[in-house]
C-alpha positions in Angstrom: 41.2 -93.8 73.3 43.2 -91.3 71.2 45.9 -90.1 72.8 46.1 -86.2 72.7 49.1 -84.7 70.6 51.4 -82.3 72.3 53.8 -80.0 71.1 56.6 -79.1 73.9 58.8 -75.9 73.5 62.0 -77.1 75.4 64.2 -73.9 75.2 66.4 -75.7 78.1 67.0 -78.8 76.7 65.7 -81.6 78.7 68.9 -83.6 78.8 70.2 -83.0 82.4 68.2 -80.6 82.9 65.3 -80.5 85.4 62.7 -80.7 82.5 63.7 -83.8 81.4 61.4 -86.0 84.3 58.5 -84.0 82.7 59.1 -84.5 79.1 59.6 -88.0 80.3 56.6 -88.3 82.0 54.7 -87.3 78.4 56.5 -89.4 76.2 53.6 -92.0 76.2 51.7 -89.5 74.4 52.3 -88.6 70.9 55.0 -86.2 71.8 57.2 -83.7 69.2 60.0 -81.3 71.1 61.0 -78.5 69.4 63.7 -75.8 71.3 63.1 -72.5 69.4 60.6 -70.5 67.9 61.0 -70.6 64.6 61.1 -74.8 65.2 57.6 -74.4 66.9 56.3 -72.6 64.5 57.2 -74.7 61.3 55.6 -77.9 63.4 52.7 -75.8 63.9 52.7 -74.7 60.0 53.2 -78.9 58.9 50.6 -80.3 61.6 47.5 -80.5 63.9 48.4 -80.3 67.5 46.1 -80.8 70.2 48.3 -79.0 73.4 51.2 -76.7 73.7 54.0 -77.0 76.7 56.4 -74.0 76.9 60.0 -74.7 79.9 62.6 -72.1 79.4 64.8 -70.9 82.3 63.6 -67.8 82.9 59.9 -65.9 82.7 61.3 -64.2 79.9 62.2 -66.6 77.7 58.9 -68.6 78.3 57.0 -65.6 77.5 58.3 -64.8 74.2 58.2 -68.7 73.5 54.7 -68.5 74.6 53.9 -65.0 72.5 55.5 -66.8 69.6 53.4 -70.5 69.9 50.5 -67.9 70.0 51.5 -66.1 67.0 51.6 -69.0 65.2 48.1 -70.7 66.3 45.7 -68.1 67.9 43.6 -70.9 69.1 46.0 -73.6 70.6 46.0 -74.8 74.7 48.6 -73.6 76.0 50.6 -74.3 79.1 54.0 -72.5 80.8 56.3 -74.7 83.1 58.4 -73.3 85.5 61.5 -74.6 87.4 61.4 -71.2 89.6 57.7 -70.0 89.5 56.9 -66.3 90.5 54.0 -64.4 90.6 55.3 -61.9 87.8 56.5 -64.1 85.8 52.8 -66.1 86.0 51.7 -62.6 85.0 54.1 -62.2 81.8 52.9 -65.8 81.0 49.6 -65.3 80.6 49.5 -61.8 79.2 51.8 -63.6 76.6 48.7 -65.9 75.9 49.7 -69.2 77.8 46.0 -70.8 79.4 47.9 -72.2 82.2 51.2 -71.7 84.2 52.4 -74.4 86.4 55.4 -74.8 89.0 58.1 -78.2 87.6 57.6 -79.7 91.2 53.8 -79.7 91.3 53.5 -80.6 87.7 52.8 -84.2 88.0 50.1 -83.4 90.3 48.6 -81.1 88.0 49.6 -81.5 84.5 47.1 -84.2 83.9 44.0 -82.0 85.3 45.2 -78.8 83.4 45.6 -80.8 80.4 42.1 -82.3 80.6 40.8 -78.5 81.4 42.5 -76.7 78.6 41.7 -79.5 76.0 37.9 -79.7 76.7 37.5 -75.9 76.9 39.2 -75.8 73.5 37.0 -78.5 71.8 34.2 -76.8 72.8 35.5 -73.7 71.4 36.5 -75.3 68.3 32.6 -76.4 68.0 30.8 -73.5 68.6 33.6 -72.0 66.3 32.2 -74.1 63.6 28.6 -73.4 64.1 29.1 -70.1 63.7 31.2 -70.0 61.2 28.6 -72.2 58.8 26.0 -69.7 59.2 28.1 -67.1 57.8 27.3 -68.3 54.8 24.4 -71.1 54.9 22.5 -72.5 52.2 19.7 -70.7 51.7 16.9 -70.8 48.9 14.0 -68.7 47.9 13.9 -67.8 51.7 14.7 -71.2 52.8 17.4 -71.9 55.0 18.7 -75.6 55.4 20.9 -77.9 53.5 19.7 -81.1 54.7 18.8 -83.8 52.3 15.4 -83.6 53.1 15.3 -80.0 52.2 17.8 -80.4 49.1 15.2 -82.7 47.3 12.4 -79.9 48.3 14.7 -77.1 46.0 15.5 -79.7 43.5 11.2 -80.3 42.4 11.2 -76.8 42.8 13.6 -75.8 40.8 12.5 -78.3 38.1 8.6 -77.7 37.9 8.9 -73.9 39.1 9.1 -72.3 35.0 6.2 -74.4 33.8 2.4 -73.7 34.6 1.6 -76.9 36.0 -0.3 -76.7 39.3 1.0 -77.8 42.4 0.0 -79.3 46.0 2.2 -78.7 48.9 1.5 -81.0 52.0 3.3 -80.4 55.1 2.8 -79.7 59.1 1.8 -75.6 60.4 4.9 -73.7 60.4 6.9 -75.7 57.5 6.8 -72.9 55.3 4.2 -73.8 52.5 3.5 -70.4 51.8 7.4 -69.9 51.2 7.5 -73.2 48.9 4.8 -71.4 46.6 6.5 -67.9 46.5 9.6 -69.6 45.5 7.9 -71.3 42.7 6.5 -67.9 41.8 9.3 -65.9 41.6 10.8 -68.4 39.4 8.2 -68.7 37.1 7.4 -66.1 33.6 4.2 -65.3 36.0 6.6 -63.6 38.8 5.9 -59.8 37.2 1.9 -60.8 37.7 0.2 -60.7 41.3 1.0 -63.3 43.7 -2.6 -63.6 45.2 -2.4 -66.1 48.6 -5.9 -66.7 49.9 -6.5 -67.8 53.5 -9.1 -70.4 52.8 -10.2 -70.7 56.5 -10.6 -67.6 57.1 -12.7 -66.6 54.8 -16.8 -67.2 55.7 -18.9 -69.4 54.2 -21.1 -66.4 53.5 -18.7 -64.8 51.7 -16.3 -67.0 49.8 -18.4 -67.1 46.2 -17.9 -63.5 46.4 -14.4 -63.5 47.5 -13.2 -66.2 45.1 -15.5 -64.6 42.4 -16.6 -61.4 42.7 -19.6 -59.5 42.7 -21.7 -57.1 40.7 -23.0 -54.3 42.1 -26.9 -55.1 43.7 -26.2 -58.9 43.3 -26.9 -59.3 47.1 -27.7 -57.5 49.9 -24.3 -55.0 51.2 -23.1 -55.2 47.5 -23.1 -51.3 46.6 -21.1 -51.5 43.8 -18.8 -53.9 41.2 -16.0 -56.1 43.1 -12.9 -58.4 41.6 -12.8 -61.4 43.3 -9.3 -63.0 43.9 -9.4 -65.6 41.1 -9.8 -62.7 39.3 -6.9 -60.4 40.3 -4.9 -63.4 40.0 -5.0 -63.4 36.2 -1.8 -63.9 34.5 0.1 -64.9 38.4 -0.4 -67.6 40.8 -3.2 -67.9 43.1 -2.1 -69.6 46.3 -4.8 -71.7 48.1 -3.4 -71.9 51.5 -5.1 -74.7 53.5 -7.6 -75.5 50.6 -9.4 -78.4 52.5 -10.9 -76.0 54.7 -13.1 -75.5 51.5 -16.6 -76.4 51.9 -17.7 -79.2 49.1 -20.1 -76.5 47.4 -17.4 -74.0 46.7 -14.8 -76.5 45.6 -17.1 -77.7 42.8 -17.3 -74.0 41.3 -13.3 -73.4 42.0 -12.9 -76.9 39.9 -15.1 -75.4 37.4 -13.4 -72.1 36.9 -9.4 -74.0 37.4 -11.1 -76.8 34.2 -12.3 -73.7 32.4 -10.1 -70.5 33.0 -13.5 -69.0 33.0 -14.7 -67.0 35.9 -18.1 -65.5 36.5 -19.3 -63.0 39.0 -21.9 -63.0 41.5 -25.1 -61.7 39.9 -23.1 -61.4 36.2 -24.2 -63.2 33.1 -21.0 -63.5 31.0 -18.0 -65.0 32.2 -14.3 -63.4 32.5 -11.6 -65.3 31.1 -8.5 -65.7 33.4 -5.1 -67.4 33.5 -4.3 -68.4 36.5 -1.9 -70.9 38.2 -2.8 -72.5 41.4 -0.7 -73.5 44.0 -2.7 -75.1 46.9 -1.5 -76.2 50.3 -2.5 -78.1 53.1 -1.7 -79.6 56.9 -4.4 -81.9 56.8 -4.5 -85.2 54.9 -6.4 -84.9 51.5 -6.0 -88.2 50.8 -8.3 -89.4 54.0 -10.5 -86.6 53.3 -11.5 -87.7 49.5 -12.0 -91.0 51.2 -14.4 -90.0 53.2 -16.6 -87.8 50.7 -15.4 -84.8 52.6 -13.2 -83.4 49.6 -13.9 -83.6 46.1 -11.8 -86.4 44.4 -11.9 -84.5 41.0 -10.6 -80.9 42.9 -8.1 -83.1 44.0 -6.6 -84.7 41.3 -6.6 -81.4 39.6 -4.5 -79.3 42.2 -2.4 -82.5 42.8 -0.6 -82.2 39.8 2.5 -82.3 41.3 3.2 -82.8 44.6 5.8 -81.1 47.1 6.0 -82.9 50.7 7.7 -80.6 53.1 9.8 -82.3 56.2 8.7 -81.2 60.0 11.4 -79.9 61.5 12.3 -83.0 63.7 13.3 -84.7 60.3 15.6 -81.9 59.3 19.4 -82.8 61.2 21.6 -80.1 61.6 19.4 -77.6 60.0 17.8 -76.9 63.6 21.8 -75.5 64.1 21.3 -73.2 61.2 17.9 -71.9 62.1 18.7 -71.8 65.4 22.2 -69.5 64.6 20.6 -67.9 62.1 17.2 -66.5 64.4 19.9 -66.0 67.2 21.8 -63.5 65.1 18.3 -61.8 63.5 17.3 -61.5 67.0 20.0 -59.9 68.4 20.1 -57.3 65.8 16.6 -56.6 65.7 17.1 -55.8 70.1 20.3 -54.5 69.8 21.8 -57.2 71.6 25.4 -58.8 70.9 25.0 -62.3 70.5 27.6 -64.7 69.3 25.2 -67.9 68.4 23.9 -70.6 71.2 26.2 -72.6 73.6 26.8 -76.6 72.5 24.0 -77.6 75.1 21.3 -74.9 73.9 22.1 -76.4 70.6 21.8 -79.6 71.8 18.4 -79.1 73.2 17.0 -77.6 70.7 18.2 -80.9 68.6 16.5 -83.2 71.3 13.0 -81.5 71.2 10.3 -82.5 68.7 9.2 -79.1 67.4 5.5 -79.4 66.9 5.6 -75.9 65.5 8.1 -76.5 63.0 10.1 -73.3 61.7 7.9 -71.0 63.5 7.7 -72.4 66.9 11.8 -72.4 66.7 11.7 -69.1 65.7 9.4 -67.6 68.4 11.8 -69.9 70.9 15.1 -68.4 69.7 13.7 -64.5 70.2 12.8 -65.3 73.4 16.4 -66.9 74.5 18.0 -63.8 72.6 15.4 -61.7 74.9 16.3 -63.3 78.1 20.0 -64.1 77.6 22.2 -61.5 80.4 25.6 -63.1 78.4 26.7 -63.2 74.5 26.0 -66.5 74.1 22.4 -67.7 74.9 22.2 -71.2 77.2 20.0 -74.1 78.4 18.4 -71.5 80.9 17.2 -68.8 78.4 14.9 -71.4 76.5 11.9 -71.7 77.4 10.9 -74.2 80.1 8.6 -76.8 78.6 11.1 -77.0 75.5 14.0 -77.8 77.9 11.4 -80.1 79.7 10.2 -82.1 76.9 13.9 -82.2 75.2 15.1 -84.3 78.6 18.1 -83.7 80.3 21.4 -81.9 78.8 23.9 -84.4 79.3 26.7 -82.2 80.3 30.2 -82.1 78.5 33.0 -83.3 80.5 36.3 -85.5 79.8 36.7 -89.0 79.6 34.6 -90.7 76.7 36.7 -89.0 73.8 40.4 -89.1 74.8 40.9 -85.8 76.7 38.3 -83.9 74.7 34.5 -83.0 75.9 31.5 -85.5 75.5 30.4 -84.1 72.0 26.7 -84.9 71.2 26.4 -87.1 68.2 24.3 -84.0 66.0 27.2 -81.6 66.5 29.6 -84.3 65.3 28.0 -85.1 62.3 27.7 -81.5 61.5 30.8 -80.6 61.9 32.2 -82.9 59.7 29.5 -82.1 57.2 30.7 -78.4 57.5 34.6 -79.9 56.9 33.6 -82.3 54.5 32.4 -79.1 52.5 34.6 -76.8 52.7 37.5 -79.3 51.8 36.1 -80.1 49.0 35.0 -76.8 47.4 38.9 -76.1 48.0 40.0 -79.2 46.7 41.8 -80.7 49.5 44.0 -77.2 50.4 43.9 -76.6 54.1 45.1 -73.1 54.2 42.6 -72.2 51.7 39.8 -73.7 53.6 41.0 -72.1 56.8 40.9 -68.6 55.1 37.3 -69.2 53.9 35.9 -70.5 57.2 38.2 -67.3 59.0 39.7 -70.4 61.5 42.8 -70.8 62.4 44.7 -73.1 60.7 45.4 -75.4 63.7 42.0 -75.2 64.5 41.0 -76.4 61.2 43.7 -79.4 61.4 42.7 -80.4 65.2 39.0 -80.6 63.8 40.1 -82.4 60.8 42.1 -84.9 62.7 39.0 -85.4 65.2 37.0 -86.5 62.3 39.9 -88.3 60.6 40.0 -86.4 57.3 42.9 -85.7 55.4 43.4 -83.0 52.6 44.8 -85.2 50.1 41.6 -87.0 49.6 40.0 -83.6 48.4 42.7 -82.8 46.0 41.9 -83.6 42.0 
């Protein structure tokens, strides 16, 4: 069990002096005294620390040693211990930023529980500092956010296949973002100045789809007052986008492979065909594969559209980017309801990470607004998701003290993520900590207590 590292302002001297039973009684722990200001703040300037103890022999003193500890990490526990407690100088204390005043003959009795208290509250902090810190700036692409690997090798065929004209299938679960995967290869493409047509394939009747798809001249059926484009049509020189293409019936996907072989088009009632240039982009939740199996989609259709393929992850297989989505929604929300919200709490986030999202993207999405809806404080908890999510994630295992040292329980997701996040942002700076910490807008001994939690050291970042 890592023992936590304190940092004790001693403006006394603890030799003789009645401080000098309390420093005693934290020597075990890794222990630095400094007795002024200015040697405070250079320890604070060299190293991480985890906890802050200000004695002085008056409330004046321990003040401005506690303003100063302050100035020099915003973010750092601090405690105040007093020989002669009163209640104004408690008050002086803590407006000078001190989380804790304590009287010297009750310290023993309470040191321990105020050190457990300050510690956990400021490892939480430091994690939800983090999270929404990375979503100032996430990775985001074509409208996608998430840097998971999953995702990462989704931008990579992308990026690779999206200037040519080849056509492409994209497989995935409802609420994935299919529709987003084939805009993105769109807009990248020489075709993203032509239409981007999408077509809703079950949602179209089986009365109606040769003319849809095709187009019509005018008394080629019953209703058809007049000459009409059909979408394949329109499409010429873009991308058509087939949106759930095995909801095709087998007699209109043997005309669509016709007209994809051909870049030929003919119209309902017409006798001379159109040429077109079009590039399809199909998509579908169900399993092709099973269906041309079992006769109920045509093989040749398939192996046309399935040109190249783009499989994209349900949400469940994504890590940390439920965190980003989440943080991300939260903050769209709130702005859209004119709300202030400052991201999720650590056990919002956590169920969210437990739950299996069967809904994908969307079903997260509709679950954030509503937290961001219902949420009376800044930062949206357990209780403003809705029930069966928190019912079907299990319990919240509640943060407390004990299995990390003196810091909080820390769910294994927000560990990894964080020093993902750290592992970053040392790296783009090459191993300088004070760089990083202006980036991420931490404080510097918030950055080095996080980065001594995860064990990394800046030297291993520098070239």
């Amino acid at each position: 069990m890592r023992q936590p590292r304190i940092l004790v302002v001693d403006a006394n001297g603890a030799a003789g002096l009645p401080y000098a039973g309390l420093v005693a009684r934290l020597q075990p722990m890794d222990l630095r005294v400094e007795k002024t200001a200015a040697g405070a703040a250079a320890a604070l300037e060299r190293d991480a620390w985890d906890l802050g103890v200000v004695t002085a022999r008056d409330a004046g003193t321990a003040a401005a040693l506690a303003a100063a500890v302050r100035s020099a990490d915003a973010e750092l526990p601090l405690v105040v211990v007093d020989a002669h407690p009163t209640v104004a100088a408690a008050r002086q204390c803590l407006q000078a930023g001190a989380g804790d005043y304590l009287e010297l003959d009750s310290a023993d009795a309470q040191l321990e529980d105020a050190l457990v208290r300050l510690l956990s509250a400021a490892r939480r902090r430091d994690a939800e500092e983090v999270l929404r810190r990375a979503v100032e700036r996430p990775y985001t692409f074509e409208g996608f956010l998430g840097e998971s690997p999953a995702m990462r090798a989704v931008y990579s065929v992308i990026d690779r296949v999206a200037a040519s004209s080849v056509d492409v299938l994209v497989t995935g679960e409802t609420g994935t973002g299919k529709e987003l995967v084939a805009r993105a290869l769109h807009q990248r493409s020489r075709r993203a100045a032509a239409p981007f047509v999408p077509v809703d394939c079950g949602a179209i009747p089986d009365a109606l789809m040769e003319s849809e798809f095709f187009g019509h001249e005018k008394g080629a059926f019953t209703g058809a007052d007049g000459r009409r484009m059909g979408l394949v049509e329109f499409a010429d020189g873009g991308t058509l986008f087939l949106d759930e293409v095995g909801e095709l019936p087998l007699a209109l996907q043997a005309k669509l492979l016709r007209v994809l072989q051909e870049r030929r088009v003919r119209r309902v009632g017409a006798r001379q065909e159109t040429s077109v240039d079009v590039r399809v982009i199909a998509a579908t939740s169900r399993n092709l594969d099973g269906m041309v199996e079992r006769g109920e989609f045509r093989r040749d259709l398939f192996y046309r559209i399935n040109v190249v393929r783009i499989d994209l992850p349900p949400l469940r297989e994504r890590g940390d980017d439920v965190g980003l989505l989440a943080e991300f929604f939260a903050n769209r929300a709130a702005q859209e309801m004119g709300k202030t919200v400052s991201g999720l709490s650590i056990d919002a986030y956590q169920v969210l990470k437990n739950y299996g999202w069967p809904g994908n993207v969307r079903e997260l999405q509709n679950a954030i607004r509503r937290a961001v809806a219902m949420t009376r404080s800044a930062t949206p908890d357990v209780e403003d998701l809705p029930d069966e999510i928190v019912a079907a994630a299990g319990r919240v295992v509640q943060a407390g003290p004990g299995d990390d040292g003196f810091f909080p329980r820390r769910a294994e997701h927000v560990a990894r993520f964080e020093k993902q996040y750290l592992t970053d942002l040392l790296a783009r700076h090459h191993g300088d900590v004070s760089a990083a910490a202006r980036d991420a807008k931490l404080p510097r001994g918030t950055l080095y207590r996080l980065m001594k939690a995860h064990a990394l050291d800046g030297a291993a970042f520098r070239k």
